[in-house]
C-alpha positions as a Markdown table, in Angstrom:
| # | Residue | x | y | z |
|---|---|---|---|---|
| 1 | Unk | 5.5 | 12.0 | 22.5 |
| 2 | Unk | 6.1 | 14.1 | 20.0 |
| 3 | Unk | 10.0 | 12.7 | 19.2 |
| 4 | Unk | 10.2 | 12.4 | 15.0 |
| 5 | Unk | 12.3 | 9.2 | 15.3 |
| 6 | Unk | 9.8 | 7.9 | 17.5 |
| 7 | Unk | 6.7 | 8.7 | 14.4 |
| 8 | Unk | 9.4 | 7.2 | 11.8 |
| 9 | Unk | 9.5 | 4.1 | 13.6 |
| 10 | Unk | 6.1 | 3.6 | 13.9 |
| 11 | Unk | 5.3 | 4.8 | 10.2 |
| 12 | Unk | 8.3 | 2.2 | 9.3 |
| 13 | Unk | 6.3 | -0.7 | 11.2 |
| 14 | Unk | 2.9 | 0.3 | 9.6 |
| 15 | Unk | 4.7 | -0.2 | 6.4 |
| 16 | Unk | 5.8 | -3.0 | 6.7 |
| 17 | Unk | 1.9 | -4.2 | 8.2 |
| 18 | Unk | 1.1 | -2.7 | 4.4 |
| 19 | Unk | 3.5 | -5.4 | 2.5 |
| 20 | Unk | 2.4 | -7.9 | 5.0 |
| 21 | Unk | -1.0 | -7.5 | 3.8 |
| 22 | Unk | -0.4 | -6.8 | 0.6 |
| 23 | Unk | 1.3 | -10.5 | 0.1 |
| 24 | Unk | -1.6 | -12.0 | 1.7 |
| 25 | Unk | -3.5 | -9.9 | -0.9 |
| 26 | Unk | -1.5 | -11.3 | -3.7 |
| 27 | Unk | -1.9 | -14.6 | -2.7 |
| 28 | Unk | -5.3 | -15.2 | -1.6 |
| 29 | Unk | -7.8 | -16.9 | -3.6 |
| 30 | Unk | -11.2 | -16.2 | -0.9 |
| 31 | Unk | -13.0 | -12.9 | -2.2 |
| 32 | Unk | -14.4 | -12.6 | 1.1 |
| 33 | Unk | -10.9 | -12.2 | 2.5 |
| 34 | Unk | -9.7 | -10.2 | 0.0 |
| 35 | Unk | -12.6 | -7.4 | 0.9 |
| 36 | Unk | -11.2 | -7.3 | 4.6 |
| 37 | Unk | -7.9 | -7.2 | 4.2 |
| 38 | Unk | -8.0 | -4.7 | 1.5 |
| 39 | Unk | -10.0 | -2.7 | 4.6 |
| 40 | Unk | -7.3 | -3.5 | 6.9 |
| 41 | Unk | -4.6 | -2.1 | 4.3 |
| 42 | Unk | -6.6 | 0.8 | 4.5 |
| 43 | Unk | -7.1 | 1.4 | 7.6 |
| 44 | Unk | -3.0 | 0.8 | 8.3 |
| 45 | Unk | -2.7 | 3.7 | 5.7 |
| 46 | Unk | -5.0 | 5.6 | 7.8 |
| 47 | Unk | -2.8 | 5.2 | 10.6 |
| 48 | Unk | 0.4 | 6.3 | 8.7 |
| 49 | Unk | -1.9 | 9.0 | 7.2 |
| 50 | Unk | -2.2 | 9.7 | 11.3 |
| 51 | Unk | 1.3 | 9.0 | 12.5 |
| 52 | Unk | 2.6 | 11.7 | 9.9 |
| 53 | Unk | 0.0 | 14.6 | 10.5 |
| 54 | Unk | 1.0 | 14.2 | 14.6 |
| 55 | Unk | 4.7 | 14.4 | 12.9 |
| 56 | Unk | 4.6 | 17.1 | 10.4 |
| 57 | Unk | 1.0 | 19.1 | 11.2 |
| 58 | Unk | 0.1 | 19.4 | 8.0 |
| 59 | Unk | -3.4 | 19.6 | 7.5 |
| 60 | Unk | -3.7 | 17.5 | 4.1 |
| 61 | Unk | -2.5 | 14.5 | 5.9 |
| 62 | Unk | -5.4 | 14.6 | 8.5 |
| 63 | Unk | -7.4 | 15.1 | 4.8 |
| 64 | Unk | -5.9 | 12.3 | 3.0 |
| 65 | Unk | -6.7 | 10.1 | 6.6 |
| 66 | Unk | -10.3 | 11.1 | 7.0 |
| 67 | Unk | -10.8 | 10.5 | 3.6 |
| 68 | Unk | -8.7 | 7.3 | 3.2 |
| 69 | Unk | -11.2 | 6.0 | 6.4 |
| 70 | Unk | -13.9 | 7.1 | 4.5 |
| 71 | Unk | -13.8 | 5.6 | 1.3 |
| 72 | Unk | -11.4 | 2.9 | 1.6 |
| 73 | Unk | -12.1 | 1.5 | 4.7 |
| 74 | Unk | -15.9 | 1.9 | 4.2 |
| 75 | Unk | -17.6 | 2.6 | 1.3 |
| 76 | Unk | -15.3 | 0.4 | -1.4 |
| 77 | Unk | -15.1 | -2.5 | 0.9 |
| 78 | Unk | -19.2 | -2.6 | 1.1 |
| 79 | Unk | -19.6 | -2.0 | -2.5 |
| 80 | Unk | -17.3 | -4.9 | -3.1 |
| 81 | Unk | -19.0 | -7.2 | -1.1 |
| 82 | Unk | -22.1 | -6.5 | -2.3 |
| 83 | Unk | -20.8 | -7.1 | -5.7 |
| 84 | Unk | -19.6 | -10.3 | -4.6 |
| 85 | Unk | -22.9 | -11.2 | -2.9 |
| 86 | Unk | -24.7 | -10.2 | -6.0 |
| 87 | Unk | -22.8 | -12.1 | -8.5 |
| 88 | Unk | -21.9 | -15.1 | -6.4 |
| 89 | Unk | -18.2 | -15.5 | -6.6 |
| 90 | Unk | -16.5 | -16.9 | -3.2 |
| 91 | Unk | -13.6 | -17.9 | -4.8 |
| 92 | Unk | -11.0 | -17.0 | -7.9 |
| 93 | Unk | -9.0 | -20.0 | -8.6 |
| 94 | Unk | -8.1 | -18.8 | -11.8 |
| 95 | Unk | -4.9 | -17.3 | -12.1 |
| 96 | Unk | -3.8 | -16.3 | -16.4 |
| 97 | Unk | 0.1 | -16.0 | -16.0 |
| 98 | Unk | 1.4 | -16.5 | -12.4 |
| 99 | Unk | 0.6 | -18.2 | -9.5 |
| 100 | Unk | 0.2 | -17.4 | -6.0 |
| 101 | Unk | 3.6 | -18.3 | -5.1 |
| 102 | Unk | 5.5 | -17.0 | -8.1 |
| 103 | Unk | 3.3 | -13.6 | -8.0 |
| 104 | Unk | 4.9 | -13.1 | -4.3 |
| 105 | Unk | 8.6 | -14.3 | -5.1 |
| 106 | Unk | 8.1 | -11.6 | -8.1 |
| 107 | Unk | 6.5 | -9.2 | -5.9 |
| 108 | Unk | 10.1 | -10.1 | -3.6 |
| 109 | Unk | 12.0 | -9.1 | -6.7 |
| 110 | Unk | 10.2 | -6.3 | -7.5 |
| 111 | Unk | 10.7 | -4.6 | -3.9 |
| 112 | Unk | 14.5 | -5.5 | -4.2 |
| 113 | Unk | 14.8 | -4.1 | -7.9 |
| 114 | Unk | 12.7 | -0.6 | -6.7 |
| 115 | Unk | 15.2 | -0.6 | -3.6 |
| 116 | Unk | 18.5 | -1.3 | -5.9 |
| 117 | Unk | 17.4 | 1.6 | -7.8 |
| 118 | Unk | 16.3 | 3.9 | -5.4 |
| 119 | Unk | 19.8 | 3.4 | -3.5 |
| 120 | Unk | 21.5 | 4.1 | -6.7 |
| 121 | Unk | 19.4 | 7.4 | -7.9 |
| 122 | Unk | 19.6 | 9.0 | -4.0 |
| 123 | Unk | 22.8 | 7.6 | -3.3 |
| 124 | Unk | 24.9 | 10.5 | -1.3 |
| 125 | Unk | 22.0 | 12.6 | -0.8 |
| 126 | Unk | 20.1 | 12.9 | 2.8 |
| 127 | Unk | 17.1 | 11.2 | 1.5 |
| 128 | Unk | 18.2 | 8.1 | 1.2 |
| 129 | Unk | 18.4 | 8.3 | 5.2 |
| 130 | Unk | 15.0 | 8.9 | 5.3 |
| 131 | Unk | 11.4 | 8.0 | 5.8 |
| 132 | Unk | 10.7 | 9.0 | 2.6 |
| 133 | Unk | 13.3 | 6.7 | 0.7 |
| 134 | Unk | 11.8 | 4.2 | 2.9 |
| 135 | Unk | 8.4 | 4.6 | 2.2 |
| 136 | Unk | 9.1 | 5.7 | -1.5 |
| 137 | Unk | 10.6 | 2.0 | -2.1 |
| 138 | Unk | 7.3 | 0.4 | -0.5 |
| 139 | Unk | 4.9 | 2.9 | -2.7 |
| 140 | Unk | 6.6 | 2.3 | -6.0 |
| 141 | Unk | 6.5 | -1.6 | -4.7 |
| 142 | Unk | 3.1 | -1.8 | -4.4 |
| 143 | Unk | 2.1 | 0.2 | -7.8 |
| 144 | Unk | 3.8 | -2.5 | -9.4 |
| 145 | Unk | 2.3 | -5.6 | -7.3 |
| 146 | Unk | -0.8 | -4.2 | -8.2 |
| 147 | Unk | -0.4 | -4.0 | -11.8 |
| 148 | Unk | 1.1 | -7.8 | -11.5 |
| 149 | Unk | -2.0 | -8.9 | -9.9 |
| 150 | Unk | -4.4 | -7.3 | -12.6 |
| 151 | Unk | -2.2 | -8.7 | -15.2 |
| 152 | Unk | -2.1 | -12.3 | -13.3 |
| 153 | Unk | -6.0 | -13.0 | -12.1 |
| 154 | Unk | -9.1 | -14.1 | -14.6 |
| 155 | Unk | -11.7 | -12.3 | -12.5 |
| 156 | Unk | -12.7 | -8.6 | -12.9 |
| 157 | Unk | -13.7 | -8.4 | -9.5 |
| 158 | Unk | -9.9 | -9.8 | -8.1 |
| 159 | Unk | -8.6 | -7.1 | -10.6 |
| 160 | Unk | -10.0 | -4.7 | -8.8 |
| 161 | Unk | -7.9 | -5.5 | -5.9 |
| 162 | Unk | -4.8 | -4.9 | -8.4 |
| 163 | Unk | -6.0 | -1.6 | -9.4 |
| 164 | Unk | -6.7 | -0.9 | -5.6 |
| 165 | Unk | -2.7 | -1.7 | -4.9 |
| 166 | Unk | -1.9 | 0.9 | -7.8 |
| 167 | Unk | -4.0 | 3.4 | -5.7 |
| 168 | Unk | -2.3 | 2.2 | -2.5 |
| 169 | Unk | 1.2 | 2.7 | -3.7 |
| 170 | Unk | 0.2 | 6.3 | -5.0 |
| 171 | Unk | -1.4 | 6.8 | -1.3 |
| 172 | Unk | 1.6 | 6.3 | 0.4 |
| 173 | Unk | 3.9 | 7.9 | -1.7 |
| 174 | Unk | 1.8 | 11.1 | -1.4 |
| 175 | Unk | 1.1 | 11.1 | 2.0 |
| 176 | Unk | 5.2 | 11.4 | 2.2 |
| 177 | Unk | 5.1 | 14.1 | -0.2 |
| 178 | Unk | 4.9 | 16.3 | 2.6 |
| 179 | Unk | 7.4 | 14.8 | 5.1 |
| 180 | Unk | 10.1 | 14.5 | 2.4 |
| 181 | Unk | 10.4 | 18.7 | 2.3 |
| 182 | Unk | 10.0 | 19.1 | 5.8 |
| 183 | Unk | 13.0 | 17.2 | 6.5 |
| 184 | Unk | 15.0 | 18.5 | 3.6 |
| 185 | Unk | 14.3 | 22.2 | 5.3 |
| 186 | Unk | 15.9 | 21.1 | 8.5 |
């Protein structure tokens, strides 16, 4: 099962499992939640991380995945929840600018506006076609989420989840990196 379209339909589903959680992320208000999700994110980038190394072969991909699992799935969750444990927070009810609800109707807006754009800038060129226009509208959507949810939450440890989503943005758009010239080659 080697088929490309077969790997960009699967990479397309684990991206949209990423905005899926990603909402829940921007929403939530339980710490505890907010650890395992942001671990589930992770390890759905892990699997994208995956999906594209079986597609393309490139080594830095199995990289980025092993060390994706590594730290993001493991280490930063645990250091997180001990944080949490340590300083007693279950909850952060405090939001400064937006709500839950207005944060995700933005974060709807946001996607839209990144796609608008994108379809503009690539508009006639083969890349708009594929995975990585896809993907690049997702990564530059999530960059901004997360700056939206540092900006919108009181607690430093929520804004680390924001700062997380800039990373996970940046993640995805790199592990395309590679994808995108293989496909412009062909």
């Amino acid at each position: 099962m080697t088929d490309p379209a077969f790997f960009d339909g699967v990479i397309k589903i684990l991206f949209v499992c990423v905005l899926i959680t990603a909402a829940y992320i921007i929403t939530t208000k339980n710490l505890i939640s907010l650890v395992r999700v942001y671990s589930l994110q992770s390890l759905v980038l892990v699997a994208i991380a995956t999906a594209l190394f079986w597609r393309e072969g490139a080594a830095v991909l199995a990289g980025i995945a092993i060390v994706t699992l590594v730290t993001k799935v493991v280490v930063i969750p645990y250091f997180i929840a001990a944080v949490q444990e340590k300083i007693r927070i279950k909850r952060d009810i405090e939001f400064h600018y937006l709500s839950p609800t207005s944060s995700l109707l933005i974060s709807i807006a946001l996607m839209l506006a990144i796609y608008i754009a994108l379809s503009n800038v690539l508009a006639g060129t083969p890349a708009k076609e594929s995975l990585f226009f896809f993907g690049a509208v997702i990564g530059l959507s999530l960059v901004l989420m997360g700056m939206m949810v540092t900006f919108s939450r009181k607690k430093a440890i929520t804004k680390c989840s924001g700062t997380s989503r800039w990373r996970t943005g940046c993640s995805s758009l790199a592990s395309l990196q590679p994808s995108s010239r293989s496909s412009s080659n062909s």
